[in-house]
N, C-alpha and C positions, 0 to 999 in steps of 0.2 A: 413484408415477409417476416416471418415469426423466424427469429433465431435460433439454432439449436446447437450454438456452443457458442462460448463468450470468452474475452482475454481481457482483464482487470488488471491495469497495471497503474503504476507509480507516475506521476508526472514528476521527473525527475528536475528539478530547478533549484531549488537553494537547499543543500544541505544539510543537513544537522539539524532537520523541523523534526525530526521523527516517522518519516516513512517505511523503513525496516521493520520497525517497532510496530508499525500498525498492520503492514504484511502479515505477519510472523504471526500476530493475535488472528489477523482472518482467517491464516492456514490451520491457526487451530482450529476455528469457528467450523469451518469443513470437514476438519476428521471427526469432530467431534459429533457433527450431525450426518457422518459417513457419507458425505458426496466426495467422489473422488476427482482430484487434480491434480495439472503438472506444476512445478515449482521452478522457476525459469529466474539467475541471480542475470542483470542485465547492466549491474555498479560496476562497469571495466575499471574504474579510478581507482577500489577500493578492493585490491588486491587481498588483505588476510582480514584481520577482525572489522565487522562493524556489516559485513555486507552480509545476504540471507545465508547462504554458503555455509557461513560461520559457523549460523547458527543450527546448523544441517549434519554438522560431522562431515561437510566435504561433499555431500550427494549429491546435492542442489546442483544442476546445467548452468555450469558460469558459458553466456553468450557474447561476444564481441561483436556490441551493435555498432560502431563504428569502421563498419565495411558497405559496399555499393548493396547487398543483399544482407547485412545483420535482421533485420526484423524480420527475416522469411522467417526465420526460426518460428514464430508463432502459427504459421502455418505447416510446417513438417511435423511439428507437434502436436497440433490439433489433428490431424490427420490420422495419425495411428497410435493415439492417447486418450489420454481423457478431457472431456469436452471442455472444462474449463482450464485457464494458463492463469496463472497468479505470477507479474511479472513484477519483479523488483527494481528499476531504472535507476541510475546515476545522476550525479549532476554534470549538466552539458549535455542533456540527453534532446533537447526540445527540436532542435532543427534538424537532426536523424530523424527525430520522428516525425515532426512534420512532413520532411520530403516524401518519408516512408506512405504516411496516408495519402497525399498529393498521388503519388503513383499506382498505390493498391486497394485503397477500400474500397472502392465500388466494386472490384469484380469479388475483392472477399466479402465484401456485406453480404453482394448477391449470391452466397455458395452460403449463406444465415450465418454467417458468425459476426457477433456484437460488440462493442468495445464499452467500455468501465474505464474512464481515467479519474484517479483518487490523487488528489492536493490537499497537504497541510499544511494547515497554517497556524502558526504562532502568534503571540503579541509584536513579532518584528515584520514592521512592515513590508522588507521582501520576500518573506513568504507568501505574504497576499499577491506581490506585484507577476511574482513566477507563475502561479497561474493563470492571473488575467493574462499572462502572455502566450502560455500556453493553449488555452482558449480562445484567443482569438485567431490560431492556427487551425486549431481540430475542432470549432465550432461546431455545428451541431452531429457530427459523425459519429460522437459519443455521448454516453451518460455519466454523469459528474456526481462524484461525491468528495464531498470537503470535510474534512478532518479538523477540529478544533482540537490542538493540543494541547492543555496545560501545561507549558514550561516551569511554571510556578507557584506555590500556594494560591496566589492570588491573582490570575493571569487577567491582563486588558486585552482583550480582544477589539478594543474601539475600530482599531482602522479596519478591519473586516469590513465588522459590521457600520460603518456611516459614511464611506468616501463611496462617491457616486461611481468611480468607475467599478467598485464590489459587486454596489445596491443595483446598476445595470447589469451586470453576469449573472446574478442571483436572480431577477425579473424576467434575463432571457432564457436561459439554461434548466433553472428551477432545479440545484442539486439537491443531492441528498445529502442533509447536513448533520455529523453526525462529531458526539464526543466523545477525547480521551481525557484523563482527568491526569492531574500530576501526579507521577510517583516518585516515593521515598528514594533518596539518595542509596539511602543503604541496601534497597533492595534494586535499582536501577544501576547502579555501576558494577554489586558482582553481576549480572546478567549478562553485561555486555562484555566484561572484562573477560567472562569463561565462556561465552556463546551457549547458553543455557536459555532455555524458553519458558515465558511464562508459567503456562500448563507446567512444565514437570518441578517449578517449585509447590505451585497449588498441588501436585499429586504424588510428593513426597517422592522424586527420582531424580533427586539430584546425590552430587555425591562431595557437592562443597560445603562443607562447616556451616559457614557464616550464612549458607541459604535455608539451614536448616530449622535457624529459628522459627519454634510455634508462632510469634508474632509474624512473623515474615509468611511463612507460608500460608497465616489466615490473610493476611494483606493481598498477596498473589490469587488466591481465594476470591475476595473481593475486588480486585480491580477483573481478574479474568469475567465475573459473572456482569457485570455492567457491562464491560464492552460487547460482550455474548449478547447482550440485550439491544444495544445497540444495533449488532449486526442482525438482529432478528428484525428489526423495527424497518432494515432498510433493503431486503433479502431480496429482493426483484431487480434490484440493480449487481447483485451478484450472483444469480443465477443464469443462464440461458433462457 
């Protein structure tokens, strides 16, 4: 059955990989090429800075998935919205959701709606391990895209890429593997610090100082247009 709306969300497992960060750049990917979506904050741990919210002005639908029915939420909004949900998950999130597909995907696959679950991963090896767990829950119900994020100038991704339980999930699943590159301290902590997005340093709509640096804002410039390229390269796993 051809799907005709999809919900892209967060495998919520160790946090502090950078998953917000990577939300936050897709949601621009979408306005940016005018398909519209709902923005769904689903981090109950992560009450003020650091969750998508944050970075929303407050707009963003904080959902409390740790209730018998938290993830219907993806269906009431699919419903009398827009076909795609960009959901942001927390950490602790794995066995809510597991049970949650356990009891509803088949009748929502069969009503076409698709699922998108996005894991990143860092050079520390429990970021790799949280998705293999992940996965082994939502096996093939979903389609996978892995997030290599550079934590650091010079990031090792060895355990990804060469421990056999990866090189089997990557054999069986065949994600879409896609990169974030490390960014500048100076332009990465005010961002999070004032809940300011990407895009509006590269588009000169901020109204912090220290973002206003020409160096900074062609930086923002540059990292925005790679990852854009990225998300072009993989755009059938985020589409319906």
């Amino acid at each position: 059955m051809t799907a005709s709306k999809r919900v892209v969300f967060t495998m919520g497992g160790k946090g502090g990989v950078g998953k917000t960060g990577f939300m936050l750049a897709l949601a621009e990917w979408f306005e940016a090429n005018e398909i519209p979506v709902t923005l769904l904050d689903l981090d109950t741990e992560n009450k003020a800075r650091g969750s998508l919210k944050h970075f929303f002005n407050g707009s963003v639908t904080k959902v409390n998935i740790h209730t018998p029915a938290g993830l219907d939420a993806f269906v009431d909004h699919l419903e009398g919205g827009a076909p795609i949900i960009l959901a942001d998950m927390g950490a602790g999130a794995g066995q809510v959701a597991a049970d949650w597909f356990d009891s509803m995907y088949e009748d929502i696959a069969a009503a076409g709606v698709a699922f998108t679950a996005v894991g990143v991963v860092t050079p520390d090896p429990a970021s790799v391990e949280s998705i293999l767990a992940w996965a082994s829950r939502l096996q093939d119900r979903v389609s996978y895209v892995v997030v290599e994020n550079a934590t650091s100038a010079l990031a090792d991704f060895t355990y990804w890429k060469s421990t056999e339980q990866a090189q089997r999930f990557r054999e069986a699943f065949c994600p879409a593997i896609l990169g974030m590159e490390f960014r500048l301290a100076e332009l990465e902590n005010p961002l999070r610090q004032h809940g300011v997005q990407l895009g509006h340093v590269a588009d000169r709509k901020v109204h912090v100082d220290e973002l206003k640096r020409a160096s900074l804002v062609m930086r923002a410039q540059s990292y925005r247009r790679r990852l854009f390229s990225e998300f072009d390269r993989a755009r059938e796993v985020f589409l319906p």
